[in-house]
SEVOBA-819711 format. One record per atom (N, C-alpha, C, CB): residue in one letter; chain; x, y, z. Coordinates in steps of 0.2 Angstrom, whole numbers. Each point is the difference from the previous one (the first is absolute). Glycine has a CB too. Example, Ala and Ser with C-alpha at 12.3 -4.5 7.8 and 13.67 -1.06 7.14 Angstrom:
% residues 2
{aa=A ch=A xx=66 yy=-28 zz=39}
{aa=A ch=A xx=-4 yy=6 zz=0}
{aa=A ch=A xx=4 yy=6 zz=0}
{aa=A ch=A xx=-9 yy=-6 zz=6}
{aa=S ch=A xx=7 yy=11 zz=-10}
{aa=S ch=A xx=4 yy=6 zz=1}
{aa=S ch=A xx=-4 yy=5 zz=3}
{aa=S ch=A xx=6 yy=-3 zz=-10}
This chain:
% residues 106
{aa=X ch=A xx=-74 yy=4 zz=-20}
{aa=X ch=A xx=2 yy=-6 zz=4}
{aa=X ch=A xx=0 yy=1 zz=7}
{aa=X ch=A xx=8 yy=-2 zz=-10}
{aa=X ch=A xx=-11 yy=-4 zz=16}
{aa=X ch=A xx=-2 yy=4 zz=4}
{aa=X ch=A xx=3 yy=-8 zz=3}
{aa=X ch=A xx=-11 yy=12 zz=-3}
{aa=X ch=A xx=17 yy=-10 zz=7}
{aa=X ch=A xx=4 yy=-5 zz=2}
{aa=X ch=A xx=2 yy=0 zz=9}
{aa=X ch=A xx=5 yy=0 zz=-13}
{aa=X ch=A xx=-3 yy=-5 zz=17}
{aa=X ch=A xx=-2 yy=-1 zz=5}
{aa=X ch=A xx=7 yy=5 zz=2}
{aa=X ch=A xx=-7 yy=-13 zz=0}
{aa=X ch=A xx=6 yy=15 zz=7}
{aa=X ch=A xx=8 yy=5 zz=1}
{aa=X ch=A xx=1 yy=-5 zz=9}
{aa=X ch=A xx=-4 yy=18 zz=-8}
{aa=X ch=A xx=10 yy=-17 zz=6}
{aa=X ch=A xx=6 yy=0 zz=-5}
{aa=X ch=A xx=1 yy=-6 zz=-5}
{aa=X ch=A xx=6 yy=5 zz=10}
{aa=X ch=A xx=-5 yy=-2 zz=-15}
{aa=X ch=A xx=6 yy=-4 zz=-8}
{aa=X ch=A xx=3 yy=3 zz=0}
{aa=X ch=A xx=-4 yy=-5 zz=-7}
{aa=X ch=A xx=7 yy=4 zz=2}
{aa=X ch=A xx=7 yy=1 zz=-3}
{aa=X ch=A xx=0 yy=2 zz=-8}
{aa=X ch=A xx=5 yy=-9 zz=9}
{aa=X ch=A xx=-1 yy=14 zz=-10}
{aa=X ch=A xx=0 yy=0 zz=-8}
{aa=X ch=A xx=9 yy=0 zz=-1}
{aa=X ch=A xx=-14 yy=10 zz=-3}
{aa=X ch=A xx=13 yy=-12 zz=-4}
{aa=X ch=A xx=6 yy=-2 zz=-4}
{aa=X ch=A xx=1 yy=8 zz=-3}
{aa=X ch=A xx=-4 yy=-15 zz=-4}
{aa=X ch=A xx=8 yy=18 zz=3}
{aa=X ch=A xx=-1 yy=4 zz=-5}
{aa=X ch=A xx=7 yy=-2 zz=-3}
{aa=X ch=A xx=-8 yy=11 zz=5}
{aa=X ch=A xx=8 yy=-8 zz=-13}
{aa=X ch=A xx=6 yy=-6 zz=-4}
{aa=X ch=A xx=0 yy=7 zz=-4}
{aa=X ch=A xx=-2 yy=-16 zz=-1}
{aa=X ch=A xx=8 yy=18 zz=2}
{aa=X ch=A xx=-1 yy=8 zz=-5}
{aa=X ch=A xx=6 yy=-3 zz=-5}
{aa=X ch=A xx=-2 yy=13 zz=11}
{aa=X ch=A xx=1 yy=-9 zz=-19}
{aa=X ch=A xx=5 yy=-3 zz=-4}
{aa=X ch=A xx=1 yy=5 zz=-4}
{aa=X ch=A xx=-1 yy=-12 zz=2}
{aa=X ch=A xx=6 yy=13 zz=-7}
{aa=X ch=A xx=1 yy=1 zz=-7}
{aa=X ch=A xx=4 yy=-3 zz=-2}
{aa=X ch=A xx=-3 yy=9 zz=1}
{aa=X ch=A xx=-1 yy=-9 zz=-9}
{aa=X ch=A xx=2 yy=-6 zz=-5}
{aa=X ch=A xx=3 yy=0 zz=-3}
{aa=X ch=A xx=-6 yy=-1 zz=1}
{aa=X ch=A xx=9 yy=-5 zz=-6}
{aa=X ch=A xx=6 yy=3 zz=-3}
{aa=X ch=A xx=-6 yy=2 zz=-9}
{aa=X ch=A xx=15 yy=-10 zz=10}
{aa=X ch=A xx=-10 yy=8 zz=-13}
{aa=X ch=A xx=-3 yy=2 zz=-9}
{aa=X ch=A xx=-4 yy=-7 zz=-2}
{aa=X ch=A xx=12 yy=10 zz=-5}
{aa=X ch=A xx=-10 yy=-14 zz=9}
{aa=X ch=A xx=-2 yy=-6 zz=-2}
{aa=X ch=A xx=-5 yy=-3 zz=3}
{aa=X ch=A xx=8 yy=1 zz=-2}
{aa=X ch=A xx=-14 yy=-1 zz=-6}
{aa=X ch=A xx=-7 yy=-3 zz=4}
{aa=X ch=A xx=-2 yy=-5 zz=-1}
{aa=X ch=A xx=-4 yy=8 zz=0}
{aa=X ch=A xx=7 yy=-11 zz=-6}
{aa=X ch=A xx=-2 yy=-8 zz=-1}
{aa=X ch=A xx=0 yy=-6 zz=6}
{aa=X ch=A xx=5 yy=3 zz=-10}
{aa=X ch=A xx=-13 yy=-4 zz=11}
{aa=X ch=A xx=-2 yy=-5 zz=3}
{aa=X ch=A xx=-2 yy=2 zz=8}
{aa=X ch=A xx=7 yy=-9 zz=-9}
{aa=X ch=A xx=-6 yy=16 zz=10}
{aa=X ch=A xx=-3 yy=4 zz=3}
{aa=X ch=A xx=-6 yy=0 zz=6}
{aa=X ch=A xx=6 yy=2 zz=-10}
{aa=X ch=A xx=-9 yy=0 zz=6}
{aa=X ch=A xx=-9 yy=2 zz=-1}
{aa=X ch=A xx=-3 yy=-7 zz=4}
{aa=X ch=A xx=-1 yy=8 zz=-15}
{aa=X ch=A xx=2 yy=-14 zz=10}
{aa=X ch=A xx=-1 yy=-6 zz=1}
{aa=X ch=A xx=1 yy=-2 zz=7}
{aa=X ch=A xx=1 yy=-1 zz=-11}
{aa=X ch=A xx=6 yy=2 zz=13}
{aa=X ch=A xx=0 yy=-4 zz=5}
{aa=X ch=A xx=-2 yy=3 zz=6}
{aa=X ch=A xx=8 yy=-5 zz=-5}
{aa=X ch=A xx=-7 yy=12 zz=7}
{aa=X ch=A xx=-4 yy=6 zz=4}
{aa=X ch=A xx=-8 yy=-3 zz=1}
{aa=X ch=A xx=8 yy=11 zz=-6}
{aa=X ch=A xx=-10 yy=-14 zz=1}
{aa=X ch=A xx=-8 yy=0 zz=0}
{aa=X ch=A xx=-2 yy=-9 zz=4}
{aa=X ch=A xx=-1 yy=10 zz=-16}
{aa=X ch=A xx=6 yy=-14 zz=15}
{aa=X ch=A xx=2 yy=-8 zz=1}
{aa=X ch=A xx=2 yy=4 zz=10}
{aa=X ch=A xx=6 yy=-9 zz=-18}
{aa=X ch=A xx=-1 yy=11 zz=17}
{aa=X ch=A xx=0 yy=2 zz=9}
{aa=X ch=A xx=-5 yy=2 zz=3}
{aa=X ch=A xx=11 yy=3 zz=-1}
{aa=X ch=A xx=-14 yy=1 zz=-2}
{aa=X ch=A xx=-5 yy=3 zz=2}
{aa=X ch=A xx=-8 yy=-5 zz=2}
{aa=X ch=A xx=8 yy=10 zz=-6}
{aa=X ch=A xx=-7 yy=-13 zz=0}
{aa=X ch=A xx=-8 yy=-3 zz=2}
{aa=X ch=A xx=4 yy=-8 zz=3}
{aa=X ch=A xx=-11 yy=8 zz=-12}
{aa=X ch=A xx=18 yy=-10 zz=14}
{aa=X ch=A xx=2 yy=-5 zz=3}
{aa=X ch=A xx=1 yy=2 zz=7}
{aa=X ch=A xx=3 yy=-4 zz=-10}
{aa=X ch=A xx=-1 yy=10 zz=14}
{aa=X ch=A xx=0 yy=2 zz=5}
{aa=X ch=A xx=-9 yy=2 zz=4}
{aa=X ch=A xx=13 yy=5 zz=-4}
{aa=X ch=A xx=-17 yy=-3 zz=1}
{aa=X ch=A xx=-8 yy=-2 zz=2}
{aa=X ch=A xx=-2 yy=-6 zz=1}
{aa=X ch=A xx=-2 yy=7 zz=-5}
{aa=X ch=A xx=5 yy=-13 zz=3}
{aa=X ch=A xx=-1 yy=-7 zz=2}
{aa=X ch=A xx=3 yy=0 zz=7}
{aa=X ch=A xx=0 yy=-5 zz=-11}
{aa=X ch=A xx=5 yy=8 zz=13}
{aa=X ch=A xx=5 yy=-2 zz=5}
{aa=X ch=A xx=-4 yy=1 zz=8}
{aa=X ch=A xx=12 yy=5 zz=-8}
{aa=X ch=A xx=-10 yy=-9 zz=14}
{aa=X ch=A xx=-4 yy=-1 zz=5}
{aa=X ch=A xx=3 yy=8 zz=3}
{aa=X ch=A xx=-3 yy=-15 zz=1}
{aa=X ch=A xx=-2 yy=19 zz=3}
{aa=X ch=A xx=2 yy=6 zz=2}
{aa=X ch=A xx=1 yy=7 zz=-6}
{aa=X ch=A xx=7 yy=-9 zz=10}
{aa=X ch=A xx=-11 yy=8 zz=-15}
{aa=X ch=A xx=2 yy=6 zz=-5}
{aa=X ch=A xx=-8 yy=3 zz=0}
{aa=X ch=A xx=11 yy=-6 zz=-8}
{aa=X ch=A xx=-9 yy=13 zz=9}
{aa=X ch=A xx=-6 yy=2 zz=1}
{aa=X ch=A xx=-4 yy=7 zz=-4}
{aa=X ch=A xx=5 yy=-6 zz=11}
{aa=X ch=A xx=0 yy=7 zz=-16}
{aa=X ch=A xx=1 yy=4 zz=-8}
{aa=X ch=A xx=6 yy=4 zz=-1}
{aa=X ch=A xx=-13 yy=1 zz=0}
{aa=X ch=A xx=13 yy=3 zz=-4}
{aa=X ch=A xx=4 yy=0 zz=-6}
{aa=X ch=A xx=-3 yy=9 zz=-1}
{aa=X ch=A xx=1 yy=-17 zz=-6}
{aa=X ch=A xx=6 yy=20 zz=4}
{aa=X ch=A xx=-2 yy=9 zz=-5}
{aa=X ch=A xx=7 yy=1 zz=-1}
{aa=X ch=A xx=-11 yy=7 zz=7}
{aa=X ch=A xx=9 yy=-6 zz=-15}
{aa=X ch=A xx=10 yy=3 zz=-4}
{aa=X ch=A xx=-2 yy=6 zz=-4}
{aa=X ch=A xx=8 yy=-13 zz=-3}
{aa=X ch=A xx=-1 yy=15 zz=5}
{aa=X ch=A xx=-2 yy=8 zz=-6}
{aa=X ch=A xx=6 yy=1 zz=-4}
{aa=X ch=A xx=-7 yy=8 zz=9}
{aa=X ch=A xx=9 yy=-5 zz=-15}
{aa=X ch=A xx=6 yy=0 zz=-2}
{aa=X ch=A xx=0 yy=5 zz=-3}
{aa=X ch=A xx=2 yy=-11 zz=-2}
{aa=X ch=A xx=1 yy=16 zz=2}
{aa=X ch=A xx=4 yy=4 zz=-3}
{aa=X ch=A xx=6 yy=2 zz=-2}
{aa=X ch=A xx=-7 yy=1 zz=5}
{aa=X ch=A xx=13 yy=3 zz=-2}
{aa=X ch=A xx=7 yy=1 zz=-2}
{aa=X ch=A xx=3 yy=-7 zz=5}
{aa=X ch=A xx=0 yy=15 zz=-2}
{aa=X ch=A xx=-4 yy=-17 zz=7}
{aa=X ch=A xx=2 yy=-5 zz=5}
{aa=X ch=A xx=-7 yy=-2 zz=1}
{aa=X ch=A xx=11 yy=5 zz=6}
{aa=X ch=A xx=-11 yy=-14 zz=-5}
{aa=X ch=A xx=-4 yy=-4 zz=3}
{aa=X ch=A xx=-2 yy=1 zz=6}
{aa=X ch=A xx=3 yy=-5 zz=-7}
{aa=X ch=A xx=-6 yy=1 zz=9}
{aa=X ch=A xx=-4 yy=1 zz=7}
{aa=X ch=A xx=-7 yy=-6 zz=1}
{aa=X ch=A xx=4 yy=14 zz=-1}
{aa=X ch=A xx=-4 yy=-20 zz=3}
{aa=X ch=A xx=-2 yy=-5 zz=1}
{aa=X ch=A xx=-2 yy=-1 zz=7}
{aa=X ch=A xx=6 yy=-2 zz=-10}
{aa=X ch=A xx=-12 yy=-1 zz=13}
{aa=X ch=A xx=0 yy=-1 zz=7}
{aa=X ch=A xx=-4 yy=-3 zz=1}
{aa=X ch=A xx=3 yy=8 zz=2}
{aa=X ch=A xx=0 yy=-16 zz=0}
{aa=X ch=A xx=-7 yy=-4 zz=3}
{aa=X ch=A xx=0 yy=-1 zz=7}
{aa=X ch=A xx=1 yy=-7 zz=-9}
{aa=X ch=A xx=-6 yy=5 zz=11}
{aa=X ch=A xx=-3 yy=0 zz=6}
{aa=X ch=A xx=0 yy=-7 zz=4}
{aa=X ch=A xx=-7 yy=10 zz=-5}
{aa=X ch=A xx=9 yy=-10 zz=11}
{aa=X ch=A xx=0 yy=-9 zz=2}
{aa=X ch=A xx=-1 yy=0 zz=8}
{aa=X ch=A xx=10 yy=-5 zz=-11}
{aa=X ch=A xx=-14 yy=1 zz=12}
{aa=X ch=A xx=-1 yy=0 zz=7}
{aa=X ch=A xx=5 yy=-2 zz=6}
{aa=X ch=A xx=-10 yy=-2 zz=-5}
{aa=X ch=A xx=17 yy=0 zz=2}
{aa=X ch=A xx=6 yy=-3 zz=4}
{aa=X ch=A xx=5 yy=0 zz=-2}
{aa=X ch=A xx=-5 yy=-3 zz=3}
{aa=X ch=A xx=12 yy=6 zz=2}
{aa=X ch=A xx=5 yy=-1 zz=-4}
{aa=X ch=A xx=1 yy=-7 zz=-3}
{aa=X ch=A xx=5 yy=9 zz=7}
{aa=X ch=A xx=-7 yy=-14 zz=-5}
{aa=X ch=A xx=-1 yy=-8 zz=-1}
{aa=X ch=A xx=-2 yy=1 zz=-9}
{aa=X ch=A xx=-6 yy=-7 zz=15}
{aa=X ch=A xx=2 yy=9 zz=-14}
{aa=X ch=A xx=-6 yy=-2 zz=-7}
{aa=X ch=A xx=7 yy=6 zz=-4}
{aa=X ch=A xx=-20 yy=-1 zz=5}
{aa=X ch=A xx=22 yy=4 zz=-5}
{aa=X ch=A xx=6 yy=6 zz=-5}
{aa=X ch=A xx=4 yy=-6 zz=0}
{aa=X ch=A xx=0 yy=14 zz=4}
{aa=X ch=A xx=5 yy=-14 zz=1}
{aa=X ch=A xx=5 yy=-5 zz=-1}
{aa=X ch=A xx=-3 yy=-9 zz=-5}
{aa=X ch=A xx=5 yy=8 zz=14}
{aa=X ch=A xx=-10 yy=-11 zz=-14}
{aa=X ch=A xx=-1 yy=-5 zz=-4}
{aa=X ch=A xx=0 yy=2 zz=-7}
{aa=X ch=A xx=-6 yy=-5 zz=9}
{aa=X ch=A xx=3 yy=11 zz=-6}
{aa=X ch=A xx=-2 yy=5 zz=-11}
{aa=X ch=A xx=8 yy=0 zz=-1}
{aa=X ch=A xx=-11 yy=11 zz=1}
{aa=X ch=A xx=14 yy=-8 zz=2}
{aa=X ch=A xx=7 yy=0 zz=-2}
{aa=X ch=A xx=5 yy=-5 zz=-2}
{aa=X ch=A xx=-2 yy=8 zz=6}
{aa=X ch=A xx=-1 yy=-13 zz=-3}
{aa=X ch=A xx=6 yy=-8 zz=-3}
{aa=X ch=A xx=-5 yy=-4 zz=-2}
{aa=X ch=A xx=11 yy=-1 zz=10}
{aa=X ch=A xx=-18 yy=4 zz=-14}
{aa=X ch=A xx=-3 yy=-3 zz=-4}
{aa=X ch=A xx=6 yy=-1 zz=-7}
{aa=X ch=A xx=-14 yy=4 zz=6}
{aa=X ch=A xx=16 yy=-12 zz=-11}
{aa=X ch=A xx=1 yy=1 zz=-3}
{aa=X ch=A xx=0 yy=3 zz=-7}
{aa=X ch=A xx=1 yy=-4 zz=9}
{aa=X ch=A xx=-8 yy=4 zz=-11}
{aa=X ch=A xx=-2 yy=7 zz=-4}
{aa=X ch=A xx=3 yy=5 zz=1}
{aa=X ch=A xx=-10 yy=-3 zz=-1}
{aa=X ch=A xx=9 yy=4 zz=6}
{aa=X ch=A xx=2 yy=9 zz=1}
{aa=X ch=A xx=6 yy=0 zz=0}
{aa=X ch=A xx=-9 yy=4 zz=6}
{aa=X ch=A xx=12 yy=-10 zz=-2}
{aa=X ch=A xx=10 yy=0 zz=0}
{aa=X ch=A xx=1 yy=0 zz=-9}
{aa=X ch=A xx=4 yy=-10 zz=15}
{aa=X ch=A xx=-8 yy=6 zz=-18}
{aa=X ch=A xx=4 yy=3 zz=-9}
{aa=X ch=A xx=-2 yy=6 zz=-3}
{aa=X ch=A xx=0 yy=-11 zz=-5}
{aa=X ch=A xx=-3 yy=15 zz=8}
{aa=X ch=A xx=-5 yy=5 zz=-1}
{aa=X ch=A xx=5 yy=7 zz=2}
{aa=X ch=A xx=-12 yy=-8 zz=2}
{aa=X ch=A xx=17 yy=7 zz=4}
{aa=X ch=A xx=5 yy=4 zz=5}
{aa=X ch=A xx=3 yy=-1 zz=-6}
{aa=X ch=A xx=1 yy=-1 zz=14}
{aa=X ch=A xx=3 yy=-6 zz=-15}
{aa=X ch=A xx=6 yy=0 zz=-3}
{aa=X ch=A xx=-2 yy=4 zz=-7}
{aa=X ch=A xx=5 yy=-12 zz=6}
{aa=X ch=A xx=-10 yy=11 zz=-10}
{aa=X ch=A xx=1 yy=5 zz=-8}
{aa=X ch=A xx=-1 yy=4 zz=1}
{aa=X ch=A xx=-2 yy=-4 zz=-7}
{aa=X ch=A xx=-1 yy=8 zz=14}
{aa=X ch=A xx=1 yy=6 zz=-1}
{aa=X ch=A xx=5 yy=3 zz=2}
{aa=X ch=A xx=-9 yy=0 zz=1}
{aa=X ch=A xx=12 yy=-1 zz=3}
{aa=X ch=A xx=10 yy=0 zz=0}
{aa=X ch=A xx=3 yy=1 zz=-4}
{aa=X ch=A xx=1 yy=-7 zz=6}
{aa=X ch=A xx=-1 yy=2 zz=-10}
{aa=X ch=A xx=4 yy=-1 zz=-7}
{aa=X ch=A xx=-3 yy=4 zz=-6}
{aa=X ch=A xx=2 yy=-12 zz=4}
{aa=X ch=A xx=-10 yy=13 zz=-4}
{aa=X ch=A xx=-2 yy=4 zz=-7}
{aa=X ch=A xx=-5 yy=5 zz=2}
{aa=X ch=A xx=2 yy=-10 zz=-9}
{aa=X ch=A xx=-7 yy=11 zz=15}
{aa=X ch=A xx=-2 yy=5 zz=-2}
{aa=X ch=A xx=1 yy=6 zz=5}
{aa=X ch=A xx=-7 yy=-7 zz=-5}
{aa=X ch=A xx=11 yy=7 zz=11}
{aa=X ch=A xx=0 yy=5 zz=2}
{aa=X ch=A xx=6 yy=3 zz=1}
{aa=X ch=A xx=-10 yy=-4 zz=3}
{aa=X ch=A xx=12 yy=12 zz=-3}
{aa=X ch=A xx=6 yy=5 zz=1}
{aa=X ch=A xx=3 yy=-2 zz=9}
{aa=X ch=A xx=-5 yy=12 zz=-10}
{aa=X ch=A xx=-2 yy=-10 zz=13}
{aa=X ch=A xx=1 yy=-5 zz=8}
{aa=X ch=A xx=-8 yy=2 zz=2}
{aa=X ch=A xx=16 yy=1 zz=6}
{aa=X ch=A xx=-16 yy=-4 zz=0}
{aa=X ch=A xx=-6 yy=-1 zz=3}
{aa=X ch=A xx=2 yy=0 zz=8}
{aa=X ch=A xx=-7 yy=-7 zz=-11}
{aa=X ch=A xx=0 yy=10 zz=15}
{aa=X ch=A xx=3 yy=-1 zz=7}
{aa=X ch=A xx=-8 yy=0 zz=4}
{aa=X ch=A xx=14 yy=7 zz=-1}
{aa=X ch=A xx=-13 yy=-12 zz=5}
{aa=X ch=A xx=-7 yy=-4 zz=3}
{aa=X ch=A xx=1 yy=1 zz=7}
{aa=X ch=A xx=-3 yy=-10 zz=-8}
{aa=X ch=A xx=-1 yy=13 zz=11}
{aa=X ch=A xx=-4 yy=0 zz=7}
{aa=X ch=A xx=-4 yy=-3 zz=3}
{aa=X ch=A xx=2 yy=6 zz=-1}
{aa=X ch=A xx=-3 yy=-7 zz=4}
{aa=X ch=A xx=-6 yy=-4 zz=5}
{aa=X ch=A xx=-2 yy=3 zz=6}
{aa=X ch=A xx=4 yy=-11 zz=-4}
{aa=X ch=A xx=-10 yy=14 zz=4}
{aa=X ch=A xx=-3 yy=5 zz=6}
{aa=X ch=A xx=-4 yy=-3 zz=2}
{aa=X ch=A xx=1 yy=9 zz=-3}
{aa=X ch=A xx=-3 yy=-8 zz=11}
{aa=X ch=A xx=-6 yy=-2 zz=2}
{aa=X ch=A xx=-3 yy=6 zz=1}
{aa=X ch=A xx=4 yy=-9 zz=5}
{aa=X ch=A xx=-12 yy=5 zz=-7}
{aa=X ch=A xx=-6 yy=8 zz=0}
{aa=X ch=A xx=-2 yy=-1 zz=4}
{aa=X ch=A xx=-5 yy=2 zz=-9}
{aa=X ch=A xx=2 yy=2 zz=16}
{aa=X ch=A xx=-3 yy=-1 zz=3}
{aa=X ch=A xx=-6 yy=3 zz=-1}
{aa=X ch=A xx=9 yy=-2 zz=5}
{aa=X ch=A xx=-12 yy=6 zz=-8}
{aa=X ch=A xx=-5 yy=1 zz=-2}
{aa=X ch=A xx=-1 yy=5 zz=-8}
{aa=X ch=A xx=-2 yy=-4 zz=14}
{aa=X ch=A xx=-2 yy=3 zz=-15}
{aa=X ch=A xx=-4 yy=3 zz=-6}
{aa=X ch=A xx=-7 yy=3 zz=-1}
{aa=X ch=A xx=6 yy=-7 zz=-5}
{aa=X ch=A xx=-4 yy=14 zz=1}
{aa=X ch=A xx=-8 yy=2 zz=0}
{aa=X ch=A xx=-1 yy=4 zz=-8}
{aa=X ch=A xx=-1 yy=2 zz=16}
{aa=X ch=A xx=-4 yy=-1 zz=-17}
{aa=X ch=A xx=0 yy=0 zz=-8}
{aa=X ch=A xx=-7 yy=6 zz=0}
{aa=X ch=A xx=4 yy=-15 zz=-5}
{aa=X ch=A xx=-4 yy=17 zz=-2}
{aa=X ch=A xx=-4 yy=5 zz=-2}
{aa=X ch=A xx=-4 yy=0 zz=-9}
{aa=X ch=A xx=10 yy=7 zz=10}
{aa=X ch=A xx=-14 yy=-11 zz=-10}
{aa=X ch=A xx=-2 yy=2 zz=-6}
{aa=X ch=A xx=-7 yy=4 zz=0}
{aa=X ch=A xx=6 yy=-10 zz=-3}
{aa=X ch=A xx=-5 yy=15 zz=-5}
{aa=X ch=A xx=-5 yy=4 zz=-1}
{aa=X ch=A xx=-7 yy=-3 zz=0}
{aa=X ch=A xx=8 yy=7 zz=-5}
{aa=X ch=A xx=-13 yy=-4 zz=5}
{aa=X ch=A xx=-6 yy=-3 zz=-2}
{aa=X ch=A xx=-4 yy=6 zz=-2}
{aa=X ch=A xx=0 yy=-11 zz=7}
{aa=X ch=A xx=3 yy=10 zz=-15}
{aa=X ch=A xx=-5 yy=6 zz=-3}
{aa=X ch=A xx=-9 yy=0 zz=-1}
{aa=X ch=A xx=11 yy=2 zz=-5}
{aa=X ch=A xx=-14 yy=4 zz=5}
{aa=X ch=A xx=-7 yy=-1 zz=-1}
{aa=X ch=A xx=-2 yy=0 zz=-7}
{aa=X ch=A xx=-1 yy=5 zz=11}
{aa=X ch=A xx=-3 yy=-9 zz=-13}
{aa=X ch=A xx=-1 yy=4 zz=-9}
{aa=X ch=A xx=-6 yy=-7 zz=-3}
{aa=X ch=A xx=18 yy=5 zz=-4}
C-alpha cells in the first residue's frame, strides 16, 4: 500500500466478548462498505488474544464521515451491546512510510 504522506490511520484495538453470532458477517459488510467511502485508502487486521484493525484515510474529514456513516453507527452500537469486552481507537497521523519486501531467487 503505497499512500500519499501525510494520512491518517484508524487503529481500533479490541477484545471480544464469547459472543460471535453475526459477527464475521458484519466485519466483512464494514469493511468492503468503508472502501467505497470518499478518502479511504485501505484496510489490515490481525486477531489474536486482542484485535487490531487499521484503516487508512486521507483526512480527518474522510474518518469523521466514516464514523457517522449510518451503517457503521448500527455496526458501533452491536458491537457495544454483543461483541465486544471493550475496544479503544486512535487516530495517528503518518507522516511517512517505508516497507521491505523479500525477493527471493529460485
Amino acid at each position: 500500500m503505497k499512500n500519499p504522506s501525510p494520512y491518517y490511520a484508524v487503529i481500533f484495538t479490541t477484545q471480544r466478548t464469547e459472543t460471535d453470532l453475526g459477527y464475521k458477517e458484519m466485519a466483512k459488510k464494514m469493511e468492503d462498505l468503508a472502501a467505497l467511502q470518499p478518502g479511504f485508502l485501505g484496510y489490515e487486521t490481525a486477531r489474536g488474544d486482542i484485535g487490531i484493525s487499521i484503516s487508512y484515510w486521507e483526512s480527518l474529514e474522510a474518518i469523521t464521515q466514516w464514523k457517522n456513516h449510518a451503517d457503521h453507527l448500527e455496526a458501533q452500537k452491536l458491537g457495544r451491546a454483543k461483541w465486544y469486552q471493550w475496544y479503544k481507537l486512535r487516530i495517528c497521523k503518518v507522516e511517512r512510510e517505508y516497507d521491505f519486501q523479500r525477493q527471493d531467487k529460485g
